[in-house]
Structure formats: structure tokens, C-alpha cells
N, C-alpha and C positions, 0 to 999 in steps of 0.2 A: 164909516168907510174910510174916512183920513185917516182916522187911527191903524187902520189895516194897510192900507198904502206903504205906510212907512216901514213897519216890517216886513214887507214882502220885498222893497225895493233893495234892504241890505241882504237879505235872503240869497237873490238875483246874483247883487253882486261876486259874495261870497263865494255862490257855485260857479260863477265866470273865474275867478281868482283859482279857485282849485282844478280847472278842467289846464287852465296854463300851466300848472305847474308839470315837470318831467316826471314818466312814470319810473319807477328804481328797473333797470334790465333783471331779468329772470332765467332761468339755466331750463331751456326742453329737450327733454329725453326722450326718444321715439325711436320703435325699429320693425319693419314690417315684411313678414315673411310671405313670398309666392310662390307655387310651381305651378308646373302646366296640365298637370290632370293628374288621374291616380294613381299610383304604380303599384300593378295588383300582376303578378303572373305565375300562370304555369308550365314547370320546364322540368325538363331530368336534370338529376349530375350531368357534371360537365356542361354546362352550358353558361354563355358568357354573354355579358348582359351588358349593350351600350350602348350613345345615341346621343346625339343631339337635342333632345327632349329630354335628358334627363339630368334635371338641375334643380337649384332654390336659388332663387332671387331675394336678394335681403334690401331694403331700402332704410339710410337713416330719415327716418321724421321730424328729428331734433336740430338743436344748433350747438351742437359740442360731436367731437368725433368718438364713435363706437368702436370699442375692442370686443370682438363677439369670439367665443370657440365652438370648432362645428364636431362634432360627435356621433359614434353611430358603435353599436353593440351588435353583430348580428350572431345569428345562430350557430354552431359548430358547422364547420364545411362551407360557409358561406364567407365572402371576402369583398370587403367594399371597399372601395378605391376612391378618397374625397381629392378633389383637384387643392386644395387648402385645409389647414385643421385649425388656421386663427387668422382672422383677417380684421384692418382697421379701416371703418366707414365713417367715411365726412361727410357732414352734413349733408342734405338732399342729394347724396351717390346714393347708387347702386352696383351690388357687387351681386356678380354670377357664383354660385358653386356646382360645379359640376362632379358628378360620381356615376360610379359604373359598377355594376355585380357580378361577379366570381364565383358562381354555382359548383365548386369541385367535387370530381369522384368520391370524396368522401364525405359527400352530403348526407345527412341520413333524411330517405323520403317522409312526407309530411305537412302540414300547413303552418306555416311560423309569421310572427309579427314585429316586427321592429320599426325603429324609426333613427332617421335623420336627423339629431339637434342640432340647432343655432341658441345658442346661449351667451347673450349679453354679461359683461363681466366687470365692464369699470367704463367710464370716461374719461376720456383725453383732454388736461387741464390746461392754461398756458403753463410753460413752463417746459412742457413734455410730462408730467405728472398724469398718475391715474388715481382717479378718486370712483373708490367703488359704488355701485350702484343696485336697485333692485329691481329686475326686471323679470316679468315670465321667459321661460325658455318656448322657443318655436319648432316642433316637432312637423316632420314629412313624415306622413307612413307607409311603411313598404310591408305589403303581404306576400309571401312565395309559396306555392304551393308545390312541395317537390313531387314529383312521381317515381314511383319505382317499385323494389322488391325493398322489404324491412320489417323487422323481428321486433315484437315487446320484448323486453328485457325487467324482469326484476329482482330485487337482490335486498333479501330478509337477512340480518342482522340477529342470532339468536343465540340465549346460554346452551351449555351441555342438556337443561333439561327440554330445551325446545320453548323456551318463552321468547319472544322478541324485543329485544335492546335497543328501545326508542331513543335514546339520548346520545346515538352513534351520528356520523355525519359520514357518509358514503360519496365517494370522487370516482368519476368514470369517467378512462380516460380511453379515448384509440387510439391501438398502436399502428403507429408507420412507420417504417424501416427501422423497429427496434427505438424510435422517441416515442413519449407520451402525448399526445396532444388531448388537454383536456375538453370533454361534452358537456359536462353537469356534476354537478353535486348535491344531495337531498339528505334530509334529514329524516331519521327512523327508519322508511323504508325510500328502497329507492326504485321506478318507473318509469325506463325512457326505449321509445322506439329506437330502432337501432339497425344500422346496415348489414350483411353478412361480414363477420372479420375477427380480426381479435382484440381484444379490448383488457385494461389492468382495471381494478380495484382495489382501491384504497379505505380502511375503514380506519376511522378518527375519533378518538372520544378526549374530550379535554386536548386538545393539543396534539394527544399522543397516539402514533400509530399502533391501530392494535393487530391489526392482518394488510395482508396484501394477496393477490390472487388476479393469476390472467387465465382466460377463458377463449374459447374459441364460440363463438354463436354463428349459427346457422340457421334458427329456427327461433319462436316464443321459446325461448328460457326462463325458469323460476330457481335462480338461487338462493343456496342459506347458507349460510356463513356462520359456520360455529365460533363464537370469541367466549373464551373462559376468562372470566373478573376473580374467581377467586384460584389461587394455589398456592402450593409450597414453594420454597426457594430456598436457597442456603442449604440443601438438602447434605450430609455427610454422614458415610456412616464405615468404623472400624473393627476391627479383632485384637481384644487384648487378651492374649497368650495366654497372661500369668492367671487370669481369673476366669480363663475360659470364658467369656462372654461375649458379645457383640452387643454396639452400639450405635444410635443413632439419632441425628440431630438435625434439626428443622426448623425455618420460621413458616408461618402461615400468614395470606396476603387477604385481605378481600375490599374489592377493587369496584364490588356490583353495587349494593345497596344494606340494609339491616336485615340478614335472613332470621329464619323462625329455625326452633327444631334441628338446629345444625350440630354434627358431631364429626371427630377425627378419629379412625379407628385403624389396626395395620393387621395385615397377614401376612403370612410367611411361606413360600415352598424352596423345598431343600432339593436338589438335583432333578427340578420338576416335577414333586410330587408335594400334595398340600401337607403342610406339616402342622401348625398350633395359628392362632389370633390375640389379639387385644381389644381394648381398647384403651384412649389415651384422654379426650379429653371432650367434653361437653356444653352447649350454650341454649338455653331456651331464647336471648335472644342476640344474635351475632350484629353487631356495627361495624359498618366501613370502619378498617384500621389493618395493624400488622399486628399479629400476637408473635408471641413465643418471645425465648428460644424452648421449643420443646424440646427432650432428651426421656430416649427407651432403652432399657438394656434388658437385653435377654439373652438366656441359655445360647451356648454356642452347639452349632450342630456340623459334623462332619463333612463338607460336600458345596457346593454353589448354592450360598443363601439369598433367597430374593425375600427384602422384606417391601411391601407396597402398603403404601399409604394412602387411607383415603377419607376424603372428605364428602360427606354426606347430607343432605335436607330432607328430613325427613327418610322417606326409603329411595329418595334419587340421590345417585352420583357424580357430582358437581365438579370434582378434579380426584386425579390420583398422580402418584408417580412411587420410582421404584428406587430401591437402594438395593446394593449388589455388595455382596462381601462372601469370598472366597476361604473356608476354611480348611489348612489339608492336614490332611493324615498325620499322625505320628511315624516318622520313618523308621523302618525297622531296620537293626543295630547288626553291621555284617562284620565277619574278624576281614582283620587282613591279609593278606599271601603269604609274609611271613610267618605270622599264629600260625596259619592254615600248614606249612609248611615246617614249622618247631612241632607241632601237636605228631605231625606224620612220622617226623625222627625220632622223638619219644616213642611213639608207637611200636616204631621199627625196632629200635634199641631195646626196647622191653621184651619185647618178641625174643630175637636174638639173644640175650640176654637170657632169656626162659627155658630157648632150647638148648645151649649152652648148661646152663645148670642142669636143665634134663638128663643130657647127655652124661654130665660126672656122676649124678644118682645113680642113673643106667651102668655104668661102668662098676662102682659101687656096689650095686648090689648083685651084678655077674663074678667079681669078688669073691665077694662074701659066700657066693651058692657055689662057686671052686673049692674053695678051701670047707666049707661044709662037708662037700662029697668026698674029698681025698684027704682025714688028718695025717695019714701015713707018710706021702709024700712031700706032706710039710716039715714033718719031722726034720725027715733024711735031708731037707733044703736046709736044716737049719743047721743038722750035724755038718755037712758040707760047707757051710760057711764057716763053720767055727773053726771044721779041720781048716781050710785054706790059708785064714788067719792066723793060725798057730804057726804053721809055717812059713808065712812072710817076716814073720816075729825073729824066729829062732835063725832066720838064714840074713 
């Protein structure tokens, strides 16, 4: 037992020695959220929501000062009003937040849930310094239950052939006084209850808008949205004169997915009537990309040539468009006023000219049928000259 004594009595010691020593100080971090019961209600648009019971009480628990931020998301038409949106609590305070809801006419009726954050975010160092921390967020829940008149709204997203375009991102917005004010946005397809009014749509894929569209609802609406992924572009097409032909030039887009079975083919009507076809170019199996340039030339035909292009899967029609080119007539070749007016004095002239000659033949041959009938009298004409002559001679 001596032997034992002695060890236990340094033992003793030891832990006497160690209980005097000072403990190192340590950093507590604490923050505790309260409210006064549950805020659960039901109420139409319009209606406005406040009170004296309607708060969160935040306590710090710690010995360092909280930087908290207080947060709240509510649903489209609702509006809440926080007395603070960052407050700093010292040690053993308490800080009031007080808020109040905004029910407006443009509520859309229905059951929603949100909440009231307190979210702790650093502590206050000496110095003034914040040195971050990691704490849970303290959520109030608020459920409203609106009442009223309101529409399901849906809005399908599909190609030309009627498939649905999951990979779109749809934004519904309502419109007031000509601004957007956004509701929601979903992916693939989109379902949201909705008030009577008018409302824009936006459809998004990659970044990029692909439609837009506003609507009037009044009732359950189900729309569809045609967005075409694949087309032409660059489309151009000419008349060249010298070869008589017509041309045309195009790239192709496809913007959807790897189609199967896909082909480009064109037809043709002339002053709206069908006139000949092609075809241009084939894939068993088409990838996302841009082909071309493709380039058609054919026979020129007289008249407003529409040639339409199109792109096909299988026996459905996936895009088209049209190319216009104009070919006219050969003008027919007129004299002009003066020809027309040289030709008429030639005419004339000839004419005149003809009766003129007529007339000397005429004369001519009345002549001829005088002196036929009477040689006698020609005679005596000619001895009678001769006498008269002889006597101008001789006198």
C-alpha cells in the first residue's frame, strides 16, 4: 500500500497543477431564429397583408458579431416588403425583422410556398474584419393560398412533323402596360396556372431565341409551337439570258438532331401552273451541321418561275422555301415612224409614178390606133410640112 501512496499522491498533484493553469479562449458562433406562429393564409388579389405579428427574431448565441442576410423569393404577383435585407448582431442581441405581403391583381390564384431566409455569412473580427463562416440558413415559411378565377396554361414546343422539342427552355412572361414581367420558365414542356390576360412566350435552345409569341388566354389553353431546326438559308437564285437557264443557290442548316432517311428535292410552277421537279441531293443519315453550297440550273421557262425547295424525312416535310425568278418575253421588234412613214412615200411614189407611165402608154397607144385609121391624112400632114418649109427656105 506504501508503494501505492506515493504514486497517487504525485498523481493528485499533477491534476491540481493542471486545473490552475488558464484555459486558451475560443471563438462561439451561434444564431437563433423565432417567430410568433405560422403564417398560413387565404386571400384574393389584391389584398395586403400586415401586422405587428409579423416578424423573425434572430438572436446571436455566440461571442463574436453576426453579419446575417435576410431573403425571400415569392411567387409571381406577390411582393414582400423585409424591414432589412442585412443586419449586424452582437453578441447576446436581438434583432426584430419585420415584413408584410403584397397580394396584387396580378396574382395568379392558387396554393404557393416560400420562405423568409436568415442566412448567416461571416463574423465580425477585431479589426472590423469578416471572416467567413458556415452556418445553416434559418427559413420562416409562408404558404398563401390565392383564390380566384385562373386558366391552365400549356405550351408544347414541337418540329414541322409534330414531335416535341425537349431540349427548348420556355419563359412566360405577363404582360402589363406593354412590360414583361416574368412568371416561370420550364423545360420541354411548360404548365402553369394562370389569370385571364395576355401573356409573351419565349422559346430558347442553347442560348438562342428560337420564337416568340403573345397570346391572349381566357380559358385552359394548350399550345404548340412550331420551331423548325432544320432549313435553308443563303437562298439565291438568277437568269442568265445568254444560256437561257435559271439558277439556284443554297446552303442547308440542321440545327435538330442526326435525322434518318432525309432528302432535298425542288419543283417548279410557271405563272401558277405545275410545270417539271428534281431532285438534288440525299442522306441515309443527316448530322447536326451546315452542308452546301448547293447549286441547280435548269431550262428557262417563259413567265414567273417559282422554284420551291424542299426538305424531306422520310415522306414528311421538314422545311421548304421558295426562289422566284422572273422570265420575260422576247420583245417584239416595231419600225419606227419615220420607216413607217419612208415606206408610205415609196409607196406613194410608185404609185404615182405607175399611173404616170400608164397615162404616156395610154396616150401612146391612142396614137398609134389615129394614125392606123387615117394613113391618108398623114400623108397630106406631111406634104404640108414639107410645102411650108420650102417656103420659109426660099422667102
Amino acid at each position: 500500500m506504501r508503494n501505492l501512496k506515493k504514486p497517487l499522491a504525485v498523481l493528485c498533484i499533477f491534476l491540481c497543477l493542471i486545473m490552475l493553469i488558464p484555459a486558451r479562449g475560443k471563438c462561439d458562433v451561434g444564431l437563433v431564429a423565432t417567430y410568433p406562429h405560422a403564417f398560413q393564409y387565404d386571400v384574393p388579389p389584391g389584398t395586403f397583408i400586415n401586422g405587428s405579428d409579423l416578424y423573425l427574431k434572430l438572436k446571436n448565441t455566440g461571442d463574436v458579431p453576426l453579419l446575417v442576410n435576410i431573403t425571400t423569393y415569392p411567387p409571381f404577383g406577390v411582393i414582400v416588403y423585409l424591414s432589412v435585407e442585412q443586419v449586424i448582431i452582437n453578441p447576446g442581441k436581438e434583432v426584430i425583422i419585420r415584413f408584410s405581403i403584397n397580394i396584387t391583381e396580378n396574382a395568379i390564384p392558387g396554393s404557393y410556398s416560400f420562405d423568409i431566409t436568415a442566412l448567416p455569412i461571416g463574423a465580425i473580427v477585431s479589426g472590423g474584419g469578416v471572416s467567413a463562416i458556415a452556418l445553416p440558413a434559418y427559413a420562416v415559411p409562408i404558404k398563401l393560398n390565392i383564390v380566384g378565377e385562373a386558366c391552365l396554361l400549356t405550351v408544347t414546343v414541337i418540329d414541322p412533323v409534330g414531335n416535341p422539342i425537349l431540349d427548348v427552355v420556355i419563359q412566360l412572361y405577363y404582360v402589363v402596360d406593354d412590360e414583361l414581367n416574368q412568371i416561370t420558365e420550364q423545360k420541354g414542356i411548360l404548365k402553369q396556372r394562370v389569370i385571364p390576360g395576355t401573356y409573351h412566350i419565349i422559346v430558347r435552345r442553347e442560348g438562342k431565341v428560337l420564337n416568340q409569341t403573345r397570346i391572349e388566354v381566357h380559358n385552359d389553353t394548350d399550345l404548340k409551337i412550331v420551331v423548325v431546326l432544320v432549313y435553308f438559308t443563303e437562298v439565291s437564285a438568277g437568269y442568265l439570258e445568254d444560256e437561257h437557264k435559271i439558277t439556284v443557290t443554297f446552303y442547308f442548316i440542321n440545327n435538330y438532331r442526326t435525322l434518318e432517311d432525309a432528302s432535298i428535292v425542288w419543283e417548279r410552277t410557271v405563272d401558277g401552273q405545275p410545270a417539271d421537279s428534281g431532285h438534288i441531293a440525299t442522306w441515309a443519315q443527316l448530322p447536326v451541321g451546315r452542308y452546301g453550297p448547293f447549286t441547280i440550273t435548269i431550262d428557262a421557262k417563259y413567265g414567273l418561275n417559282r422554284i420551291i425547295l424542299k426538305f424531306t424525312v422520310g415522306a414528311m416535310l421538314m422545311s421548304k422555301v421558295t426562289a422566284v425568278v422572273n422570265v420575260p418575253k422576247p420583245e417584239e421588234k416595231t419600225f419606227p415612224l419615220w420607216a413607217v412613214l419612208f415606206i408610205i412615200a415609196v409607196i406613194a411614189s410608185s404609185v404615182t409614178l405607175g399611173l404616170l407611165v400608164w397615162k404616156k402608154i395610154r396616150i401612146l397607144k391612142q396614137t398609134n390606133r389615129r394614125k392606123q385609121k387615117s394613113p391618108g391624112r398623114v400623108k397630106t400632114a406631111r406634104r404640108r410640112k414639107k410645102r411650108s418649109s420650102s417656103l420659109r427656105y426660099y422667102s
